[in-house]
C-alpha positions in Angstrom: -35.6 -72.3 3.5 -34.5 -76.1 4.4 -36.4 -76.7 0.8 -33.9 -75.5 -0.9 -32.2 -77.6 -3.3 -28.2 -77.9 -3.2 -26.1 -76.0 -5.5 -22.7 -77.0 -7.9 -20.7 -73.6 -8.3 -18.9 -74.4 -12.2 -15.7 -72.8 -12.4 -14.5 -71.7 -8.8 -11.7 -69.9 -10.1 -12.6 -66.6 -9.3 -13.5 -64.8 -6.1 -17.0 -65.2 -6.8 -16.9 -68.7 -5.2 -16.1 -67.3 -1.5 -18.6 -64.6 -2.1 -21.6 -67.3 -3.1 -20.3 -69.7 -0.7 -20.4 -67.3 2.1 -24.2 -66.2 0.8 -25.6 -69.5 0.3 -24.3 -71.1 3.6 -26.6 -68.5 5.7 -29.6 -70.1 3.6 -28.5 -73.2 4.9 -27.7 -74.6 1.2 -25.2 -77.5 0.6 -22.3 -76.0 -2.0 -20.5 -78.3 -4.3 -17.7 -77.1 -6.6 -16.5 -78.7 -10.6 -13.5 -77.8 -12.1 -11.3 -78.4 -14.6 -8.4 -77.2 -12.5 -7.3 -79.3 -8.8 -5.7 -75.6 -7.9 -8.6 -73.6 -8.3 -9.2 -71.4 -5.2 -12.7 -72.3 -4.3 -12.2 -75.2 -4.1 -10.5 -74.6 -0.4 -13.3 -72.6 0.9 -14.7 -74.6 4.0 -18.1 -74.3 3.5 -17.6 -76.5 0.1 -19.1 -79.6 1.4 -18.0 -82.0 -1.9 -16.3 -81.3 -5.2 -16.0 -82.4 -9.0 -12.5 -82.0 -10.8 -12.5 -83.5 -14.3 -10.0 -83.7 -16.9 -11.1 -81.1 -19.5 -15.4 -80.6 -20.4 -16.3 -83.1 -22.6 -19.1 -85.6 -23.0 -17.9 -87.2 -20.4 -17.5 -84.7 -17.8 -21.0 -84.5 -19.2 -22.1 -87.9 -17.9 -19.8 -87.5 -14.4 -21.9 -84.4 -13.4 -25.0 -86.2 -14.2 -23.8 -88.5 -11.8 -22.5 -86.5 -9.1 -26.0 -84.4 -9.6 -27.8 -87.5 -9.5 -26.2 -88.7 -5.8 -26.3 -85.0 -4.2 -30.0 -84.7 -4.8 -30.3 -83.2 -8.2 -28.3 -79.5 -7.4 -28.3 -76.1 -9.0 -26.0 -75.4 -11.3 -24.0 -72.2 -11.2 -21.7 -70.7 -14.2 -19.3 -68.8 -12.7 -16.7 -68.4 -16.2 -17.7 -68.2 -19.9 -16.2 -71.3 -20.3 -18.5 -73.0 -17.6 -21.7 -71.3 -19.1 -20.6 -72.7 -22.9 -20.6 -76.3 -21.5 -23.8 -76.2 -19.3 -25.8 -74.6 -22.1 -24.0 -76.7 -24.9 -25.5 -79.7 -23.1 -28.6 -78.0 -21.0 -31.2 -81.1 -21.7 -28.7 -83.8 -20.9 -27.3 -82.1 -17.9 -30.9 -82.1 -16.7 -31.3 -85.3 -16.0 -29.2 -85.3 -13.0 -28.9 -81.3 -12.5 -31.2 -78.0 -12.1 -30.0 -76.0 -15.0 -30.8 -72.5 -15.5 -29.4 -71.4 -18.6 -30.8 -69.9 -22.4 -31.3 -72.1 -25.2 -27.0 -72.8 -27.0 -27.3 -70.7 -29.9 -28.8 -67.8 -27.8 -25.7 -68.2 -25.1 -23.3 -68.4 -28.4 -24.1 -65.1 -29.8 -24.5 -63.6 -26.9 -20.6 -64.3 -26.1 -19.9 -63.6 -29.4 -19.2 -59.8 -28.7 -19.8 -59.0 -33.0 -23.3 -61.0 -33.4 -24.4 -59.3 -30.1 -23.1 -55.8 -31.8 -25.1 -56.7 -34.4 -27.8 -58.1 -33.1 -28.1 -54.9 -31.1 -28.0 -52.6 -33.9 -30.8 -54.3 -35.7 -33.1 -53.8 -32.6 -32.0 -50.2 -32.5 -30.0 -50.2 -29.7 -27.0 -47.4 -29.6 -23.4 -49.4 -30.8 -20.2 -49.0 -31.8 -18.4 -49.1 -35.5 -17.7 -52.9 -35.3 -15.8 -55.4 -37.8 -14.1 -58.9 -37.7 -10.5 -58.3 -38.4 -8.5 -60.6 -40.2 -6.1 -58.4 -41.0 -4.1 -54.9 -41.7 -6.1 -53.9 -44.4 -8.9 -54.9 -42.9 -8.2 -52.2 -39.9 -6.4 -49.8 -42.3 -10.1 -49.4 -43.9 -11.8 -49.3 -41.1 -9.2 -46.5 -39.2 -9.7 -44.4 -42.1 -13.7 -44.6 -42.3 -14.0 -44.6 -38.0 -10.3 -42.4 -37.1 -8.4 -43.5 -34.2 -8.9 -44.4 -31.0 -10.1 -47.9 -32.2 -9.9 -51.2 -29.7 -8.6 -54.7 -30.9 -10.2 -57.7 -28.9 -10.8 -60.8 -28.8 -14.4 -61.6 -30.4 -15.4 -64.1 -27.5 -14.7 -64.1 -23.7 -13.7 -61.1 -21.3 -12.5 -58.5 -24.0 -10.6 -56.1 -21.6 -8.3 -59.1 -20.5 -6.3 -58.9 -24.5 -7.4 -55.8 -25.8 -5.1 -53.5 -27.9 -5.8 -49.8 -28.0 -4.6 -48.4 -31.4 -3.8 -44.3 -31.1 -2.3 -43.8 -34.7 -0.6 -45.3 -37.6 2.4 -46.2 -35.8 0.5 -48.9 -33.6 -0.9 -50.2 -36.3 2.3 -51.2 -37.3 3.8 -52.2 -34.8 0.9 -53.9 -32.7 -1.2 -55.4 -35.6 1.0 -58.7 -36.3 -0.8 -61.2 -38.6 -1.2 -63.7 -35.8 -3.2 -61.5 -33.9 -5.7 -61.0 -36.4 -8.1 -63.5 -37.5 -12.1 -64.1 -37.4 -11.8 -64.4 -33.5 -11.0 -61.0 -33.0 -12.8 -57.4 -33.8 -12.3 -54.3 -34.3 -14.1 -51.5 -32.7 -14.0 -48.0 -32.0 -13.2 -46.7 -29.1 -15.4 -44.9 -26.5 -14.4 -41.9 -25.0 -14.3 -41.2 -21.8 -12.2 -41.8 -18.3 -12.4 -45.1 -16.7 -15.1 -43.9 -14.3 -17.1 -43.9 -17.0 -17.5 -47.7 -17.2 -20.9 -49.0 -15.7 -21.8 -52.4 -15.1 -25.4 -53.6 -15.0 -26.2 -57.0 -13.8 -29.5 -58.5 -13.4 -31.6 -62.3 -13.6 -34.2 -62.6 -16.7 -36.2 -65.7 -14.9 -37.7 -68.4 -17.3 -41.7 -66.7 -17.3 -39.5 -63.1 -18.7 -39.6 -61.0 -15.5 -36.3 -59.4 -14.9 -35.4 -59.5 -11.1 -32.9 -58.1 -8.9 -31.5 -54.9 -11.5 -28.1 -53.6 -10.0 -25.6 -51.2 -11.7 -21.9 -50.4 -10.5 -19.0 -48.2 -12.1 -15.5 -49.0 -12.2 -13.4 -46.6 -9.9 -10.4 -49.1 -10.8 -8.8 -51.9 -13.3 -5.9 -54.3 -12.9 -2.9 -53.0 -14.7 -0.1 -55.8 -15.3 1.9 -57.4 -17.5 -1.2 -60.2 -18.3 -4.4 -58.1 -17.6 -5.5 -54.3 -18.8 -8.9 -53.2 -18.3 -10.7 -56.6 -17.5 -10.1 -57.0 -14.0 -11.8 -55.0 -11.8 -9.9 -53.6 -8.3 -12.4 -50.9 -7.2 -16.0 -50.8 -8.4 -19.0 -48.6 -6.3 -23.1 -49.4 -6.2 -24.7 -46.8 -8.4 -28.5 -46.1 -9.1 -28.8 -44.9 -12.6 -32.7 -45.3 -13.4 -32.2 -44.5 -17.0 -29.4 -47.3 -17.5 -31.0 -49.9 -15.5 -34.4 -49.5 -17.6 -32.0 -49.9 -21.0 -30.6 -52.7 -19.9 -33.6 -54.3 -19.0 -34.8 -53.7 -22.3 -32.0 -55.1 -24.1 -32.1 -58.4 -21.4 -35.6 -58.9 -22.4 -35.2 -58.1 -27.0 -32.0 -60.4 -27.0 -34.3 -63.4 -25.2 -31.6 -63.4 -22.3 -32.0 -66.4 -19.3 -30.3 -66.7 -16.6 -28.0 -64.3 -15.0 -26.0 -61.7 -16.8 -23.3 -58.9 -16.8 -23.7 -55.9 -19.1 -20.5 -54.1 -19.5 -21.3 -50.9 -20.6 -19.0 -46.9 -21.0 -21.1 -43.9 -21.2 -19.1 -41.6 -24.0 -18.0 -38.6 -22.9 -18.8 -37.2 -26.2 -22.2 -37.8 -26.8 -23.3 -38.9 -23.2 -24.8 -42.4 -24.3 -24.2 -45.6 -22.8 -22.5 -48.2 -25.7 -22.5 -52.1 -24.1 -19.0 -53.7 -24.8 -19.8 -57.1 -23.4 -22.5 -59.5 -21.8 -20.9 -62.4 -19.6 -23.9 -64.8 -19.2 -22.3 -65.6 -15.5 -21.9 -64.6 -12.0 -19.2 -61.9 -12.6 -15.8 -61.9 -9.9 -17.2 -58.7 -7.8 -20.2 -60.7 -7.1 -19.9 -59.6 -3.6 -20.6 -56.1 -3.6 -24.5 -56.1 -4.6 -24.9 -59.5 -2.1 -23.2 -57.0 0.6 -25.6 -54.0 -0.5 -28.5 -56.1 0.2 -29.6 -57.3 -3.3 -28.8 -61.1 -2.9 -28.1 -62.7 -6.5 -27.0 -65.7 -5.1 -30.6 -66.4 -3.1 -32.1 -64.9 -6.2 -30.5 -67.2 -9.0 -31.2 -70.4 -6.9 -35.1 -69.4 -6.4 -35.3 -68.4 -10.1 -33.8 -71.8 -11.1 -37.0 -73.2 -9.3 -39.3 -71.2 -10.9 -39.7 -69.1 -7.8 -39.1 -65.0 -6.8 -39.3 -63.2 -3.5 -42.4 -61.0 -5.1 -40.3 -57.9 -5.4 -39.5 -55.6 -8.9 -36.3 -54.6 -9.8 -38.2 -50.8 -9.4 -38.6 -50.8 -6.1 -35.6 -53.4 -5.4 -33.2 -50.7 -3.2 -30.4 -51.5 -2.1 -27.2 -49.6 -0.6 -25.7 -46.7 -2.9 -21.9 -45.5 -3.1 -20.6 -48.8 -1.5 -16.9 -49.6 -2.3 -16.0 -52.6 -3.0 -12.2 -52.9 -3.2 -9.2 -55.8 -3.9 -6.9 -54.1 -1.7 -3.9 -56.9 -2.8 -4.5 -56.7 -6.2 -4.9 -52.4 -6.2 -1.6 -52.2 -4.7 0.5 -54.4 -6.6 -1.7 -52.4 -9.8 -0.2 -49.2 -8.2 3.2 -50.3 -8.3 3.4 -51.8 -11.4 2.1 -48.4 -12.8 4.5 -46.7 -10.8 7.3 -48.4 -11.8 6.1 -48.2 -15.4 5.6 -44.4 -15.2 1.8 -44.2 -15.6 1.7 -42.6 -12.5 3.6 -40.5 -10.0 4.4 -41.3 -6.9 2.2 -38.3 -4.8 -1.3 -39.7 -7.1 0.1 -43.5 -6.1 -0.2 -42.8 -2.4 -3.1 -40.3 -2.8 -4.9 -42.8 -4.4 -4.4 -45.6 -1.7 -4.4 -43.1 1.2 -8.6 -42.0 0.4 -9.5 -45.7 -0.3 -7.9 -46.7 3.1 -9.3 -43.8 5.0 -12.6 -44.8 3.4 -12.4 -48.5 4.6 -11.3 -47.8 8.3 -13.4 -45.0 8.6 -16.7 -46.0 7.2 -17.0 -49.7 6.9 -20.9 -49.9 6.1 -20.2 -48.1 3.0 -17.4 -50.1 2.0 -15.8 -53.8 1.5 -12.5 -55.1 0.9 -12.5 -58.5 -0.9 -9.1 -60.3 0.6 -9.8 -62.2 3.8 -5.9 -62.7 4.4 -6.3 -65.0 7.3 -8.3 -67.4 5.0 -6.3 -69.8 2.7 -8.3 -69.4 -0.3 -7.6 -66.2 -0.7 -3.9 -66.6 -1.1 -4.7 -69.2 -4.1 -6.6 -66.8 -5.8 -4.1 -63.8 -5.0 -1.0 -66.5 -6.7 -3.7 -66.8 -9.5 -3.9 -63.7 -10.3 -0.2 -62.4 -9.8 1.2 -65.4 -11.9 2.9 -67.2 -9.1 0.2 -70.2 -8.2 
């Protein structure tokens, strides 16, 4: 595996930096980071052999990676944010001549973060979705209330929805929540699926460039960041799933919307009429990375070998890995807990019940479960500041 090119994670940000870091260094692969930002956590992982900060992405952060790609022996790149994923596919063909770039065609990557083209893309190809609109403004959502009822979801139209979304229960919210500069063509409108928080499922998965789809793996949320910043777009608690029927949908929606690369599908199963509705696709490594590399299905090995035109021979079908793994951000959980506690969403006994079975769970079972924070390690603490607002 010496062969193997190097590799430039984009956007090192997010824990999914220490996690590909930490997979790639055991294929003895040299890992470069580029940023926009001199603070961003990955950056202080030690198995980062070289980095790239620039100013802001541009044509010429454009011509610097060339550059940098051209003197580390043309690397991998790696979208780890949206924003990362825009740039490299924005400028896929000039990026190549210094760079490996693995990435869809621009105006496939644009609608596919553009949650209301995918919607509607989707709906076209006969795919189940959800009662969708651009809002740009009240009367725009008073309509669409009245046809649809309530609960309805306000969101931004591009990037991670569940980070600034607005759940509208009745009238009341819509006036005091909708405020005319939080409307506008960026943001939708959509109804709400019902259902707890359990019922979130994540698929992820690599469509490589001849159309096979590789390394299929599916998750559901057992817990979301709740703060003053974030709602339901961070994930604390998430466990490996098998879901056959999902992970074939999926596949088929990967392979009618033209997808390349690696992708997330966010999707809640209503409690209502037991389908599965997609909410997002992030054409990216997602933050909990980690948990399918630790159940044995290696996205990082399998994005760099797709990059190449290359697979390890085996379908997603028969691709098993390890079921009802925890993966858990113990930091982040507990400061979730308080701030819900303090808050009143929660009571004190389900607080400490909560923590209690996911603790008991770690200690006593650690095969079957993973805790992201490696508090002896520096980088964590930058990305814990990150995401608590204090870095």
């Amino acid at each position: 595996m010496n062969s193997l090119p190097a590799v430039i994670l984009c956007g090192v940000k997010e824990v999914s930096a220490f996690a590909l870091t930490d997979a790639l260094i055991k294929e003895n692969v040299k890992i470069y980071a580029f940023d926009t930002d001199r603070k961003a956590a990955g950056l202080f992982h030690p198995g980062i052999s070289d980095h790239l900060i620039v100013d802001k992405l541009g044509y010429e952060a454009v011509e610097r990676l060339i550059e940098f790609g051209h003197s580390h022996g043309q690397p991998v790149l790696f979208p780890l944010d949206d924003e990362m994923a825009q740039f490299i596919s924005d400028h896929r063909e000039m990026l190549a001549e210094g760079c490996i770039v693995f990435m869809p065609l621009k105006n496939i990557l644009n609608s596919t973060l553009d949650k209301f083209l995918t919607n509607k893309k989707l709906e076209e190809l006969g795919f189940n979705v959800l009662p969708t609109i651009v809002c740009n403004s009240r009367e725009d959502a008073e309509k669409f209330l009245f046809q649809y009822g309530y609960p309805a979801v306000i969101k931004k139209r591009f990037g991670s929805g569940g980070r600034q979304q607005t759940i509208l229960h009745s009238e009341s919210d819509v006036e005091t929540k909708l405020r005319p500069e939080t409307l506008g063509e960026d943001v939708i409108l959509q109804s709400w699926v019902p259902g707890p928080l359990t019922n979130l499922v994540t698929v992820a998965g690599i469509r490589e460039k001849n159309g096979r789809i590789s390394h299929l793996f599916s998750a559901r949320r057992l817990d979301v960041l709740q703060s003053k910043i974030y709602f339901q777009g961070v994930t604390t608690c998430v466990e490996s799933t098998w879901n056959s029927e999902l992970l074939e949908y999926a596949a088929d929606m990967m392979e009618k919307l033209e997808l390349e690369g690696v992708y997330e599908l966010e999707f809640k199963q209503s409690e209502v009429d037991n389908l599965f509705y997609l909410l997002e696709i992030n054409p990216r490594f997602w933050a909990w990375v980690r948990l399918p590399i630790f159940c044995g299905n290696d996205f990082a090995k399998g994005y760099l070998l797709a990059a190449l035109g290359r697979n390890d021979g085996t379908d997603w079908h028969s691709r098993r890995y390890r079921l009802s793994v925890m993966y858990w951000r113990f930091i982040l959980d507990v400061y979730s807990t308080l701030f819900q506690l303090k808050n009143g969403k929660i009571g004190l006994l389900n607080a400490m019940n909560k923590l209690s079975k996911r603790l008991i769970r770690s200690f006593a079972n650690p095969r079957n479960s993973f805790v992201e924070e490696r508090l002896w390690r520096k980088e964590t603490w930058y990305w814990i500041r990150y995401y608590l607002g204090v870095g």
